[in-house]
N, C-alpha and C positions, 0 to 999 in steps of 0.2 A: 428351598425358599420358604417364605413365611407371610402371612396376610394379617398382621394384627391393628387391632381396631381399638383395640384399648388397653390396657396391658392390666395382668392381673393384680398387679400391684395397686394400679387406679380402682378397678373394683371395687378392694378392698378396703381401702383407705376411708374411708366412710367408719368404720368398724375395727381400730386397730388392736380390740380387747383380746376376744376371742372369736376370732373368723374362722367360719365353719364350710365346709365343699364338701361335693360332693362328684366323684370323676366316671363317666360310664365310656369306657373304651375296652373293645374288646381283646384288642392286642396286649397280652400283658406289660411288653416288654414295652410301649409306649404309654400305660397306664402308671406302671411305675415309675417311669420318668415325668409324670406327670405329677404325681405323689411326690416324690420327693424334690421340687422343685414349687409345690405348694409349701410343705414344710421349709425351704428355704425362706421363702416368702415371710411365715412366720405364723403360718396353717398348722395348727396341731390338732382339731377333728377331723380328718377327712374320711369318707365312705369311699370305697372302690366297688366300681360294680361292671359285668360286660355286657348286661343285655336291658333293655327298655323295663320286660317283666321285671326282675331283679332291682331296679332303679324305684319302679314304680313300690315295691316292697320292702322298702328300705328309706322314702321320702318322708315320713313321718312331719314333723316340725321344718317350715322351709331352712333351707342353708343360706347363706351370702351370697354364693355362686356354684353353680351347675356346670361343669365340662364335661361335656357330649362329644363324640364320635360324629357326622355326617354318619355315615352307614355304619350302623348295627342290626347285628344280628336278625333279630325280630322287629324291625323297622327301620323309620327314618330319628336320627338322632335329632333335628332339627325340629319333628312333632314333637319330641321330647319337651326339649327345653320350649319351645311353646306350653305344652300343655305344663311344665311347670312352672313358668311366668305366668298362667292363669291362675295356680292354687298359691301364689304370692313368693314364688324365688324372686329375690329384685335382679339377679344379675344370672345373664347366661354365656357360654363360650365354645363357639362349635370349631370342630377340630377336622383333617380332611386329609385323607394322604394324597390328593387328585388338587391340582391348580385348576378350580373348574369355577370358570366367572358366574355361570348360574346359580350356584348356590350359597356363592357370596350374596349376591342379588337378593336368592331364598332368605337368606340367613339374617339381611339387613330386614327384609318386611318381616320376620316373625319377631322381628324385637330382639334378635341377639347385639348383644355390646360390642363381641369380637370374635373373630374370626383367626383360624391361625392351620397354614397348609404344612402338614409334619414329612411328607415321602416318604415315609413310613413301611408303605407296601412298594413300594418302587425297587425290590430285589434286595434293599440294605440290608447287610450282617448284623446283628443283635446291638453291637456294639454302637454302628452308626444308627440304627433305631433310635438307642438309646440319648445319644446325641442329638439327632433329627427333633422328637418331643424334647428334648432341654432345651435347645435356641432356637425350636420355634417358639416356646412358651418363652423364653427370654427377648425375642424380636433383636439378637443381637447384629449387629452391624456385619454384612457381606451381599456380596454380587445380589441383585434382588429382595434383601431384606429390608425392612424398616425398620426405624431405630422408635422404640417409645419413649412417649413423652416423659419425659423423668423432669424440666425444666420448665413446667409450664407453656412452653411451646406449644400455639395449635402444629398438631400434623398435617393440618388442610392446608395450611397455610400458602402454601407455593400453587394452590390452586387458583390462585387469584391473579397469578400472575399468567396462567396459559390465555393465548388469544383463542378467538373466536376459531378459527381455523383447526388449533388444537383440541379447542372441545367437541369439535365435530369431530376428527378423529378419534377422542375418546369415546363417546358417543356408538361411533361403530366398530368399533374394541367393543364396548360392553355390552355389543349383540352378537359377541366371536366372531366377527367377520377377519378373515386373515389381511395381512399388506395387502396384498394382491387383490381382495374385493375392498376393501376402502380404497384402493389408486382408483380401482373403478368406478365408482360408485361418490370420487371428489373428483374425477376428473386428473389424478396424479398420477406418476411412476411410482410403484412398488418401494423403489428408491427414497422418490422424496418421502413418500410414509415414514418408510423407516429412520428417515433423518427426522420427521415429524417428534417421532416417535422417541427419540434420543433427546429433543429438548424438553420435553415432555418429562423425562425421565429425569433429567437434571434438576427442571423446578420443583420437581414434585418429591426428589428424593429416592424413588424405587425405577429401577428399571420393568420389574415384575407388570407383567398385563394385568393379572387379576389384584394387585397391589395398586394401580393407578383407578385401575375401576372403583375398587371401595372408597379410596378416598374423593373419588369424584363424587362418587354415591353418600357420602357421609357429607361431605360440603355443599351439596345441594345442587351441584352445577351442569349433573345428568341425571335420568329420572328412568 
C-alpha cells in the first residue's frame, strides 16, 4: 500500500525547466526505482545516495525535492529532510517500508509534503521491490491506495463528508488504538467500528489506516 500526500509530479510542477532531486535510500533496488521513475517524471539531475553522511556531502546547492528513507543507516531520514528544508530544499518526501501512523504524524510536523509506504523490506523479491517503489511513488490505484490528484481534485475532500462519530473514530485510529480499544473506549462492538470504518473508507477513498490518518491530518479535522 502506499500514503501519498502529494505526488511528485505536484512537487515539481512549480519548476517544469530543469528539476533537480535528490534520493537517499539505502536499499539499492528501491532507490533505483525511485530514480527512474524521477526520470520518468521528467527528472534528468538526480543524486543517489544511502546514508544521511553521504546526503549531507553531496547537498551543495538546494534541489527541488529531497526523498529520504524513514530509517537510514546513520539516522533518522526524517531529521534529514528537516534539517534540509532548513538550509532552503522547498520540497521534501519521506518513504517507509513500515505502515506506521507515528511517523506519518512525525513526517506531517517536520514539514514533509508527502509521505509514501514502499513494503519494501516486508520479504519482496527484487523484482516486487522494484515494483513496490514504482506505484508507491506513482500512488496508483489498488486495494489501500490513493489515487493523486492529477485533476485538481482536493484529496480531503471526502473529509467533509465524515460525521462526528467517524471523526472520533479516526481520532483514535490516529493514536493506533485497534477495533477492539476504540469499541471500547466509544462505547461499540468491534463490529460496528469496523463498519465505521468502511464508510470511512468509502468517503474518504482509501481503506488504508495510516492513509485516512494523513489525510485527516492534512484537512485539519484531527490534530
Amino acid at each position: 500500500m502506499s500514503v501519498l500526500l502529494d505526488h511528485p509530479a505536484n512537487l515539481l510542477a512549480y519548476r517544469s525547466s530543469k528539476p533537480t532531486a535528490m534520493v537517499v535510500v539505502a536499499d539499492p533496488r528501491v532507490r533505483d526505482a525511485v530514480i527512474r521513475h524521477l526520470w520518468a517524471l521528467g527528472v534528468r539531475d538526480v543524486v543517489g545516495t544511502s546514508t544521511i553522511a553521504e546526503a549531507r556531502s553531496r547537498a551543495g546547492t538546494p534541489r527541488d525535492l529531497c526523498i529520504a528513507d524513514v530509517h537510514l543507516p546513520d539516522g533518522s531520514g526524517l531529521a534529514l529532510l528537516t534539517e534540509m528544508r532548513a538550509c532552503g530544499w522547498p520540497n521534501g518526501l519521506a518513504l517507509s517500508a513500515a505502515d506506521d501512523i507515528g511517523a506519518v504524524r512525525s513526517a506531517l510536523a517536520a514539514g514533509v509534503r508527502g509521505y509514501v509506504v514502499t513494503g519494501a523490506r516486508a520479504g519482496l523479491t527484487p523484482g516486487h521491490a522494484r515494483q513496490a517503489g514504482m506505484t508507491g511513488m506513482a500512488g496508483m490505484s489498488a486495494a489501500g491506495r490513493l489515487r493523486p490528484d492529477h485533476n485538481g481534485t482536493d484529496p480531503t475532500s471526502g473529509c467533509r463528508e465524515l460525521s462526528a462519530r467517524e471523526i472520533e473514530v479516526l481520532r483514535l485510529v490516529a493514536e493506533g488504538r485497534s477495533n477492539k480499544a476504540i469499541g471500547q473506549a466509544m462505547g461499540l462492538s468491534a463490529l460496528t467500528v469496523k463498519s465505521h470504518l468502511a464508510r470511512i473508507a468509502r468517503k474518504m477513498g482509501t481503506g488504508d489506516r495510516a492513509g485516512m490518518v494523513a489525510l485527516a491530518l492534512r484537512a485539519g479535522i484531527i490534530s
